[in-house]
Biopython code that builds the backbone (N, CA, C, O; Angstrom):
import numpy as np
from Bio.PDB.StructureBuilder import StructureBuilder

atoms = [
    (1, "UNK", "N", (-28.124, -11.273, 187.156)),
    (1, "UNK", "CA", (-29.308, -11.817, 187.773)),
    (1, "UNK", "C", (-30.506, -11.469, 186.880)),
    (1, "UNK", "O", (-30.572, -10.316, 186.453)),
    (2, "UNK", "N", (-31.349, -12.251, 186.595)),
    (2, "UNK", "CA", (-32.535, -11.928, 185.791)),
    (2, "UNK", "C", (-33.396, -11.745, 186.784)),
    (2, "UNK", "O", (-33.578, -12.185, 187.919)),
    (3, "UNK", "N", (-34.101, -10.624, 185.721)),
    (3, "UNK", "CA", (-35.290, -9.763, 186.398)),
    (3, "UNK", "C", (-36.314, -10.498, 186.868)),
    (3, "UNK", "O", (-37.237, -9.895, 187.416)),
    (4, "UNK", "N", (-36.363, -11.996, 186.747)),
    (4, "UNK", "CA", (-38.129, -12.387, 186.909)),
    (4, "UNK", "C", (-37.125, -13.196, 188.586)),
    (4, "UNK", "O", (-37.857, -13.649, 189.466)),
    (5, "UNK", "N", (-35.788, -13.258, 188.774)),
    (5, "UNK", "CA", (-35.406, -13.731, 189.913)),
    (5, "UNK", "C", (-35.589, -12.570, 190.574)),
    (5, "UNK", "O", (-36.380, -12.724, 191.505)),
    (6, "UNK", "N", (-35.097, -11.252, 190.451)),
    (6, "UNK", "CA", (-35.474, -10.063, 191.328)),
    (6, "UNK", "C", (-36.642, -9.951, 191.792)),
    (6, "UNK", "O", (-36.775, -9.749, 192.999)),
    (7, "UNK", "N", (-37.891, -10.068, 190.854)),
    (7, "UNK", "CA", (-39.250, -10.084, 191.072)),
    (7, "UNK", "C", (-39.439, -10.771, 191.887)),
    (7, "UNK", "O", (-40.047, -10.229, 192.811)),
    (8, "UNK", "N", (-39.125, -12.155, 192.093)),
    (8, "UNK", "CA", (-39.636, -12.826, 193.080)),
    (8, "UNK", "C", (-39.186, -12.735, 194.373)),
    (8, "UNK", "O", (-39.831, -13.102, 195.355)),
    (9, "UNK", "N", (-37.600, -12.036, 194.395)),
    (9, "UNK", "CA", (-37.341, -12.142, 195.360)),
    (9, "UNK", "C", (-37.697, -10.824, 196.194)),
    (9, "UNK", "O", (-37.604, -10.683, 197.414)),
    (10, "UNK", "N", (-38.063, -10.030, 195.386)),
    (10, "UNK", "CA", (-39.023, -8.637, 195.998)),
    (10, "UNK", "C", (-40.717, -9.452, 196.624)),
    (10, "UNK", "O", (-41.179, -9.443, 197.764)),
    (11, "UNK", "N", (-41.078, -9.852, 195.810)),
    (11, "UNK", "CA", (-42.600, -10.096, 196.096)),
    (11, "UNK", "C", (-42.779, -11.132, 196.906)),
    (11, "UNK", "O", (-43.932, -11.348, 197.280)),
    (12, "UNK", "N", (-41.481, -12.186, 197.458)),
    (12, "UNK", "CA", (-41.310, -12.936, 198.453)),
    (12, "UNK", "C", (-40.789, -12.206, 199.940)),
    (12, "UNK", "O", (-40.942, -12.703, 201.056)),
    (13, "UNK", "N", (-40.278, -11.179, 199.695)),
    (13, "UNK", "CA", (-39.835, -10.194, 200.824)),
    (13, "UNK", "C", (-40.677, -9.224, 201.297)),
    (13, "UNK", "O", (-40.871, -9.165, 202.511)),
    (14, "UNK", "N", (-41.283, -8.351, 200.455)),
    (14, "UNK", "CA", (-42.909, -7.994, 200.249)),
    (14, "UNK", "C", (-43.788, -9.254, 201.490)),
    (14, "UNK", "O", (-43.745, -9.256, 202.721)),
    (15, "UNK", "N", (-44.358, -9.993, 200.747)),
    (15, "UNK", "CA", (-45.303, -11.150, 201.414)),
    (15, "UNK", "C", (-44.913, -11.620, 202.773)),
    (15, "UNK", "O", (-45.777, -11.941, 203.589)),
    (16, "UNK", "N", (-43.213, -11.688, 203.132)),
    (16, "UNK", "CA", (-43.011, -11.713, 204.754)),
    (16, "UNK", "C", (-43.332, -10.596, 205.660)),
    (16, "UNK", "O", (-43.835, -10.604, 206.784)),
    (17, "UNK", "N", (-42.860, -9.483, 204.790)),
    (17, "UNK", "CA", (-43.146, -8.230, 205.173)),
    (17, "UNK", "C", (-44.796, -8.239, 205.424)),
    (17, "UNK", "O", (-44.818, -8.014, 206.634)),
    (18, "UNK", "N", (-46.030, -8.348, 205.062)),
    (18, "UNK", "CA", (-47.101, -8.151, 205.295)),
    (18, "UNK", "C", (-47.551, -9.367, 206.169)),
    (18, "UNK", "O", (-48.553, -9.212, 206.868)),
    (19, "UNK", "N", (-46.902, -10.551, 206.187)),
    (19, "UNK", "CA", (-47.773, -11.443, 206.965)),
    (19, "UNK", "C", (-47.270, -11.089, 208.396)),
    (19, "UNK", "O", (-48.038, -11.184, 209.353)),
    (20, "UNK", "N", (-45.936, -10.668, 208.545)),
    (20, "UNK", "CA", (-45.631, -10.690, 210.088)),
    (20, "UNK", "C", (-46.044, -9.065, 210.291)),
    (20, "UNK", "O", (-45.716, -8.768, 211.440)),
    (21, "UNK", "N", (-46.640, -7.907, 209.608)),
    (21, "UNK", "CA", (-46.934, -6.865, 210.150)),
    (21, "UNK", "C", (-48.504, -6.909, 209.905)),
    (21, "UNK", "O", (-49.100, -5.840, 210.039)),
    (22, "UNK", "N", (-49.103, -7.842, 209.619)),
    (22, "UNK", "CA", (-50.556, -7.886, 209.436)),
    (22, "UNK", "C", (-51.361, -8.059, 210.484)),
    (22, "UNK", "O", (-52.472, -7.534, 210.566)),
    (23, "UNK", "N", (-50.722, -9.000, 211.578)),
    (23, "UNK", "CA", (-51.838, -8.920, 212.700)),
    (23, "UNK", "C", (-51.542, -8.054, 213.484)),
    (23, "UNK", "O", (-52.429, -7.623, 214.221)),
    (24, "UNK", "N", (-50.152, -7.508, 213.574)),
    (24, "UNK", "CA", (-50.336, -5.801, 214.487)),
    (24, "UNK", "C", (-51.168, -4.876, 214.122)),
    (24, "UNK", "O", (-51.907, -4.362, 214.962)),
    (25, "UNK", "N", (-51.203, -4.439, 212.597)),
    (25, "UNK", "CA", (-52.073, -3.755, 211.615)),
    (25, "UNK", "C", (-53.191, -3.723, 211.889)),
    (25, "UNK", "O", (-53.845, -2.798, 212.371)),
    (26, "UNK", "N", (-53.580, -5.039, 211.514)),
    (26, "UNK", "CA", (-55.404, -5.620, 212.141)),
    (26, "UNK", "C", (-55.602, -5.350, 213.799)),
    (26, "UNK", "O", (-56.706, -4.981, 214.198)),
    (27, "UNK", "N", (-54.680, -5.514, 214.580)),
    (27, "UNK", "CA", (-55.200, -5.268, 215.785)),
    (27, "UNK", "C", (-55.404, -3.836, 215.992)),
    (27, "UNK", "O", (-56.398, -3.361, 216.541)),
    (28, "UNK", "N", (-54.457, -3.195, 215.545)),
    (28, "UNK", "CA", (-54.281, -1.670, 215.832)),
    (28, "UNK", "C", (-56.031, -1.204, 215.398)),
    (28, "UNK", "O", (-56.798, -0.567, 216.119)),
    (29, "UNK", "N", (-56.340, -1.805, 213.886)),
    (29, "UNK", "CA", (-57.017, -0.750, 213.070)),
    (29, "UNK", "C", (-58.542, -1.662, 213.925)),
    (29, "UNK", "O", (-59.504, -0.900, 213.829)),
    (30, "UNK", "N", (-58.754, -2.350, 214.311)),
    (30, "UNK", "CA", (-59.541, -3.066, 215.474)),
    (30, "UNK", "C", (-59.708, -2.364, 216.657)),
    (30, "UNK", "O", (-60.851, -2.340, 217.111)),
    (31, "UNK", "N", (-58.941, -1.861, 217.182)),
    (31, "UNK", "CA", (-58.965, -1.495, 218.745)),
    (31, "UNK", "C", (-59.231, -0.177, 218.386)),
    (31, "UNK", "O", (-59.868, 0.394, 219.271)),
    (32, "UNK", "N", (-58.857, 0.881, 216.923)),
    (32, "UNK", "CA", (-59.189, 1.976, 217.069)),
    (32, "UNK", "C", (-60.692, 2.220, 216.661)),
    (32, "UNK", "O", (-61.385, 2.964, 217.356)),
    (33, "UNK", "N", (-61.243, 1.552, 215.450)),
    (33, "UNK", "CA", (-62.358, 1.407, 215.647)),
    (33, "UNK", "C", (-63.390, 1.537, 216.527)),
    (33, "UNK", "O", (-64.454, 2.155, 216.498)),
    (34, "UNK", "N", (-62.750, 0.692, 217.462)),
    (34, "UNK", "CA", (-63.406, 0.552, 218.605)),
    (34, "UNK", "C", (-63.566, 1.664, 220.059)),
    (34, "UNK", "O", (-64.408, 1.960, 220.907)),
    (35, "UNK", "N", (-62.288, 1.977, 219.707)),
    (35, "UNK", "CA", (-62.365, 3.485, 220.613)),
    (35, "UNK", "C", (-63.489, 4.271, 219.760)),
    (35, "UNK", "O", (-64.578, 4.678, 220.163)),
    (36, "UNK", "N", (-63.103, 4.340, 218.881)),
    (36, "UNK", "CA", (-63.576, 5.431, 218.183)),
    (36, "UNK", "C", (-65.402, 5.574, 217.940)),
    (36, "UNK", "O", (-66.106, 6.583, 217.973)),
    (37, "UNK", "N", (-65.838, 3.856, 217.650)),
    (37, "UNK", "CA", (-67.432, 4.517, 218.378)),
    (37, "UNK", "C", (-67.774, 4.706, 219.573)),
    (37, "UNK", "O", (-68.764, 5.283, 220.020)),
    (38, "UNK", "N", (-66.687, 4.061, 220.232)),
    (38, "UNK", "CA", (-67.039, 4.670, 221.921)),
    (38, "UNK", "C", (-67.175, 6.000, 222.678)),
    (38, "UNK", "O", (-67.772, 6.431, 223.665)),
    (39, "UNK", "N", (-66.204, 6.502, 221.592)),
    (39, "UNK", "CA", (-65.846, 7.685, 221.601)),
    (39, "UNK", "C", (-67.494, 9.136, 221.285)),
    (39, "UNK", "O", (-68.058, 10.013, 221.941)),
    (40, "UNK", "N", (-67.575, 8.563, 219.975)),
    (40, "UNK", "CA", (-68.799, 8.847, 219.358)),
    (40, "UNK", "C", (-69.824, 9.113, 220.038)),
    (40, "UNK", "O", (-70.331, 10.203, 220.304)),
    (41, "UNK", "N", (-70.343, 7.294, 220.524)),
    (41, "UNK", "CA", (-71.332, 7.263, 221.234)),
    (41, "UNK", "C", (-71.324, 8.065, 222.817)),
    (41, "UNK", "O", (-72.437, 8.521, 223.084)),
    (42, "UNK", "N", (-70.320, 8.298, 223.842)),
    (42, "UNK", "CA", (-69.857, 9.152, 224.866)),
    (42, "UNK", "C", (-69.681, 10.524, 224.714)),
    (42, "UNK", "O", (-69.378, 11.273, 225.642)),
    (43, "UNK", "N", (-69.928, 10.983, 223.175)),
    (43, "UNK", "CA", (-68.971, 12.036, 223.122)),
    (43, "UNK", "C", (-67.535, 12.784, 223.800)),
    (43, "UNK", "O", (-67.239, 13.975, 223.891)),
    (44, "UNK", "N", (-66.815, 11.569, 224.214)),
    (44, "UNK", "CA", (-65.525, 11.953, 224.565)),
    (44, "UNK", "C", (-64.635, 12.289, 223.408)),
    (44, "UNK", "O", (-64.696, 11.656, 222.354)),
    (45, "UNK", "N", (-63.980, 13.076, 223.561)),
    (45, "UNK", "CA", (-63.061, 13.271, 222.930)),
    (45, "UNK", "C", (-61.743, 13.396, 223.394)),
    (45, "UNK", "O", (-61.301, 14.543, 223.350)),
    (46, "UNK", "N", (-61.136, 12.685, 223.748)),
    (46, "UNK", "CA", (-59.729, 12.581, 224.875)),
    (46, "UNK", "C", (-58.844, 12.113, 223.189)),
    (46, "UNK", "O", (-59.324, 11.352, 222.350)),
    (47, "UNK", "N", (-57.905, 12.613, 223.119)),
    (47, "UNK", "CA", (-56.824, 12.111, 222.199)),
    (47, "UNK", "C", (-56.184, 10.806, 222.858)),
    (47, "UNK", "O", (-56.149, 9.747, 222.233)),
    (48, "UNK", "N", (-55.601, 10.954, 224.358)),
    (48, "UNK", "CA", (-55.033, 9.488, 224.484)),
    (48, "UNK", "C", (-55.780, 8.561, 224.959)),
    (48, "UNK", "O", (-55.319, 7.607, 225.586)),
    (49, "UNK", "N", (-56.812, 8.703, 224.759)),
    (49, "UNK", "CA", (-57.708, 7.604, 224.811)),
    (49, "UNK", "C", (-57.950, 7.317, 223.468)),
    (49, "UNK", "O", (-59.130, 7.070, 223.221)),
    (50, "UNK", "N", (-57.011, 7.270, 222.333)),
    (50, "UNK", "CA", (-57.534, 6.355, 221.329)),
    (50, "UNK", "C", (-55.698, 5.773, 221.522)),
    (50, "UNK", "O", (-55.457, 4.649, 221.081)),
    (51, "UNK", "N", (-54.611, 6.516, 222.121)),
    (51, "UNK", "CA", (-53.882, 6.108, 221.398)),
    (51, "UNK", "C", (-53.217, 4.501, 222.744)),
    (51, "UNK", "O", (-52.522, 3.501, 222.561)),
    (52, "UNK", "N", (-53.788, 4.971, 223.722)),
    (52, "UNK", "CA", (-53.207, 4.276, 224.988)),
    (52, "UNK", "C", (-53.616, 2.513, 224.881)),
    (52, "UNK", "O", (-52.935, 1.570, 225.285)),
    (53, "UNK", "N", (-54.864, 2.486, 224.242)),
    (53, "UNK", "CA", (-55.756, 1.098, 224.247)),
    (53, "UNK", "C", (-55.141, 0.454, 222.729)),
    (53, "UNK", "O", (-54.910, -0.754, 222.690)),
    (54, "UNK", "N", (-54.909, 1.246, 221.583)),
    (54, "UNK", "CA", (-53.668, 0.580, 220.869)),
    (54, "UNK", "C", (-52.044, 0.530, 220.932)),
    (54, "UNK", "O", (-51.239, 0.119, 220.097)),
    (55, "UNK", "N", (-51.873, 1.029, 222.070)),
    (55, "UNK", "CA", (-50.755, 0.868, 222.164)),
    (55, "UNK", "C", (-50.677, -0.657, 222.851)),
    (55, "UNK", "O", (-49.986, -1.537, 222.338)),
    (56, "UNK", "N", (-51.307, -0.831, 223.829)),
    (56, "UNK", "CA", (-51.725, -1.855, 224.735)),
    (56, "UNK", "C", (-51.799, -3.285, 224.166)),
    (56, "UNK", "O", (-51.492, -4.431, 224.496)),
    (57, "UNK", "N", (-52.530, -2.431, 222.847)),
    (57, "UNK", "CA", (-53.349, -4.128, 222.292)),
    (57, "UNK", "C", (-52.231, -4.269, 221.418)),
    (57, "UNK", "O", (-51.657, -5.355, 221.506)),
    (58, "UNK", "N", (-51.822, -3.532, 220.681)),
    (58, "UNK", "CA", (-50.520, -4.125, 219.854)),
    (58, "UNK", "C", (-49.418, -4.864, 220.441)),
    (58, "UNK", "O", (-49.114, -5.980, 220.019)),
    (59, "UNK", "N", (-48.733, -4.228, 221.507)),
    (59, "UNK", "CA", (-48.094, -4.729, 222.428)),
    (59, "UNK", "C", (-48.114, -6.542, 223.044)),
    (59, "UNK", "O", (-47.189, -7.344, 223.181)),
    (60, "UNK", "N", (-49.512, -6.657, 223.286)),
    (60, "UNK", "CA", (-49.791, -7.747, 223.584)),
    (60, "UNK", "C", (-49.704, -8.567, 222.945)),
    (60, "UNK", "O", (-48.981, -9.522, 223.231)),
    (61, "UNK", "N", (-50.536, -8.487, 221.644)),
    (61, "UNK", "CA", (-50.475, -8.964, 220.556)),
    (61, "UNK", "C", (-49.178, -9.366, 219.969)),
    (61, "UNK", "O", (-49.044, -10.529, 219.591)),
    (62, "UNK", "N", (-47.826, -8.178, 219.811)),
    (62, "UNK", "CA", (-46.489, -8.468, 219.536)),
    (62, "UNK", "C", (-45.995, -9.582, 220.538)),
    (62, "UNK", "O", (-45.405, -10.571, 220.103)),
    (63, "UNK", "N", (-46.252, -9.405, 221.936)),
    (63, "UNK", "CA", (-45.574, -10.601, 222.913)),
    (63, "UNK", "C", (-46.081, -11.965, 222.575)),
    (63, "UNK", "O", (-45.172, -12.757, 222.328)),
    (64, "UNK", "N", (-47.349, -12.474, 222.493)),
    (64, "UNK", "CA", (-48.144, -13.499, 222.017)),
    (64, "UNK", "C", (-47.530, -14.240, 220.573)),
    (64, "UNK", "O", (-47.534, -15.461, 220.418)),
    (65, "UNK", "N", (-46.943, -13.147, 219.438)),
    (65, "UNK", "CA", (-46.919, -13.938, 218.202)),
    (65, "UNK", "C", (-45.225, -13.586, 218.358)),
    (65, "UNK", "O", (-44.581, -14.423, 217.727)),
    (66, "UNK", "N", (-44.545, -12.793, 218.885)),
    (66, "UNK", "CA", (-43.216, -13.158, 218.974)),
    (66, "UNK", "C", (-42.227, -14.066, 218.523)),
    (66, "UNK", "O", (-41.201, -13.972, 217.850)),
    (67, "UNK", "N", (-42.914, -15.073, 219.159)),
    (67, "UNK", "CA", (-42.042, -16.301, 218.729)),
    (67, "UNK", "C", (-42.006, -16.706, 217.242)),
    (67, "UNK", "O", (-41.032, -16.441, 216.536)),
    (68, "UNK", "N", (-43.163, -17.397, 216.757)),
    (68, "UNK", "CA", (-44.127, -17.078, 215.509)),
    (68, "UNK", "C", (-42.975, -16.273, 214.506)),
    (68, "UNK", "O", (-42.069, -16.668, 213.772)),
    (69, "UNK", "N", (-43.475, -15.030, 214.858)),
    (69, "UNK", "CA", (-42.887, -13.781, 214.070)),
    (69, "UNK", "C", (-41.477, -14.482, 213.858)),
    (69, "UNK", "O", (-41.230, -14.828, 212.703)),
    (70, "UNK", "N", (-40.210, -14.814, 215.155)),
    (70, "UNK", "CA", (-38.911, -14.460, 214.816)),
    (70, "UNK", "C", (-38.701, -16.091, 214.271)),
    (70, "UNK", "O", (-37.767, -16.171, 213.474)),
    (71, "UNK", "N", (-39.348, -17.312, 214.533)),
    (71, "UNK", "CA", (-39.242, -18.260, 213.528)),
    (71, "UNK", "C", (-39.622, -18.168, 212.049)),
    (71, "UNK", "O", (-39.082, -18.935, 211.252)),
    (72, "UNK", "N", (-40.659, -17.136, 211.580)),
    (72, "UNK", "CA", (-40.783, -17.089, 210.300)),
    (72, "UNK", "C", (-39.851, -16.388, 209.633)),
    (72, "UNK", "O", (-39.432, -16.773, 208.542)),
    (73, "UNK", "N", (-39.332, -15.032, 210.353)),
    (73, "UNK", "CA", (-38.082, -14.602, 209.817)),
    (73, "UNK", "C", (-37.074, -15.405, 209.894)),
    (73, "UNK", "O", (-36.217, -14.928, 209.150)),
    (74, "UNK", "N", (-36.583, -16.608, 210.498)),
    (74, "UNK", "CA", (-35.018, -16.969, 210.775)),
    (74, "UNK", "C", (-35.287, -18.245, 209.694)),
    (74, "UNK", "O", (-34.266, -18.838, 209.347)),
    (75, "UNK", "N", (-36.426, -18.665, 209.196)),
    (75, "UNK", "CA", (-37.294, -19.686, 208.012)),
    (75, "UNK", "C", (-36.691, -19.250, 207.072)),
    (75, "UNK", "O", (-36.037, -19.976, 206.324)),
    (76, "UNK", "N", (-36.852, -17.331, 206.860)),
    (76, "UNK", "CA", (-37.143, -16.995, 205.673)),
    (76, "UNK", "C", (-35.681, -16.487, 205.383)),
    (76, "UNK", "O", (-35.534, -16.229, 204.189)),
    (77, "UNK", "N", (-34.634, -16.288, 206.104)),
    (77, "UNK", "CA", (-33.605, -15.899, 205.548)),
    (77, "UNK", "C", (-32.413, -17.295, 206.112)),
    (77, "UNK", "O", (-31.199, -17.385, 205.932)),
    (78, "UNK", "N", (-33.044, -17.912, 206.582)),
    (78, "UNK", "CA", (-32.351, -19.263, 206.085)),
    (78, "UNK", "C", (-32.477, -19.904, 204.741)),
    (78, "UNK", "O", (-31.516, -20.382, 204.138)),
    (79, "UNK", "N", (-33.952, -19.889, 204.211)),
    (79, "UNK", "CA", (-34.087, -20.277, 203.256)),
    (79, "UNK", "C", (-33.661, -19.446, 201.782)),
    (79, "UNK", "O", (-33.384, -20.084, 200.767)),
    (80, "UNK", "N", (-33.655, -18.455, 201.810)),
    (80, "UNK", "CA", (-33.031, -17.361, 201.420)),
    (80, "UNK", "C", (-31.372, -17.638, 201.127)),
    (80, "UNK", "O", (-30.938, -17.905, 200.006)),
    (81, "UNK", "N", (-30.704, -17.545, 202.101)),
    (81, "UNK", "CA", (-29.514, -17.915, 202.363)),
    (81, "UNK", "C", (-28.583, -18.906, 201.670)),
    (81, "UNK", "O", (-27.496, -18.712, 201.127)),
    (82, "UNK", "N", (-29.296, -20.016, 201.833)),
    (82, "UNK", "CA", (-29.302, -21.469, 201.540)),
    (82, "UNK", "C", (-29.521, -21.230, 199.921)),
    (82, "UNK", "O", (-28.651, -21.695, 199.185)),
    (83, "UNK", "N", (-30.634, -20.533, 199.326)),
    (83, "UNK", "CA", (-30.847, -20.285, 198.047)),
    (83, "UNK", "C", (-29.573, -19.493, 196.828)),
    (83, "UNK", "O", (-29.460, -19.582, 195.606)),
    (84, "UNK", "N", (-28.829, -18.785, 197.819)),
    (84, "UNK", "CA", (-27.816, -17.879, 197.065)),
    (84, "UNK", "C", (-26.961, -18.662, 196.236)),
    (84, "UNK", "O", (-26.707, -18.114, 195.163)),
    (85, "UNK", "N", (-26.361, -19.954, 196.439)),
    (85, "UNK", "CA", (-25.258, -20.362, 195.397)),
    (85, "UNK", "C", (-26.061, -20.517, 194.315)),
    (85, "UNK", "O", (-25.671, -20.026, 193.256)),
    (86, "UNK", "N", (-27.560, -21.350, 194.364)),
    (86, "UNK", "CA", (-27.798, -21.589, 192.999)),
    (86, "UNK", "C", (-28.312, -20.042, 192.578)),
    (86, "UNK", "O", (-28.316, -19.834, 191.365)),
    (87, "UNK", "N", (-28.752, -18.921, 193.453)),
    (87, "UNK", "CA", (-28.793, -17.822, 192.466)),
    (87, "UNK", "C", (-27.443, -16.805, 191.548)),
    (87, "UNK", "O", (-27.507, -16.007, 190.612)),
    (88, "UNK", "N", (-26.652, -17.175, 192.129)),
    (88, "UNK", "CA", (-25.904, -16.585, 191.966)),
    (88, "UNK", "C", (-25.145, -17.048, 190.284)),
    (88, "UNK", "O", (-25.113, -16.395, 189.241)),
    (89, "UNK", "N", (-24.572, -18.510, 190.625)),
    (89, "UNK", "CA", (-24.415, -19.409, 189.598)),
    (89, "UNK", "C", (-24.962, -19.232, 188.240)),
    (89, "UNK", "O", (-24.771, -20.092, 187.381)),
]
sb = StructureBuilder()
sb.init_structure("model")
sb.init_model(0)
sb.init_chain("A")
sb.init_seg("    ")
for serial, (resi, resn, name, xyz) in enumerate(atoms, 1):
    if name == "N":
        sb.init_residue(resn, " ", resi, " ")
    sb.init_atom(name, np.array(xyz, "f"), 0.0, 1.0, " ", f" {name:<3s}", serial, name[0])
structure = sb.get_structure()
């Protein structure tokens, strides 16, 4: 197998990898933010009060793009799949 086929097929696995963990990411690093000047501005300092409101929002967020998510994976290793005789060859 040549290396510039490995490459791609890393930096194509890579790129699924970040698009379907990117809007959990973004929500998480969103909602903590957001505790967190609340936090500030209240001077509370409760530990599960930063972790309870991202747990929440990720969650939601995961049920909402679900579908999304498991069609882009079953895309990507179909297409994948489908790709192996001519890589192999």
């Amino acid at each position: 197998m040549p290396l510039t086929l490995v490459l791609d097929l890393a930096r194509d696995a890579l790129t699924m990898a970040l698009a379907l963990a990117g809007p959990l990411l973004t929500t998480a690093l969103v909602v903590g933010l957001v505790v967190s000047v609340l936090q500030a501005v209240t001077s509370i300092q409760e530990q599960t009060l930063s972790f309870v409101p991202k747990l929440f929002a990720v969650g939601a967020v995961f049920l909402v793009l679900l579908s999304w998510m498991f069609q882009t994976m079953v895309k990507y290793t179909t297409d994948l799949f489908r790709s192996l005789p001519g890589l192999v060859g």
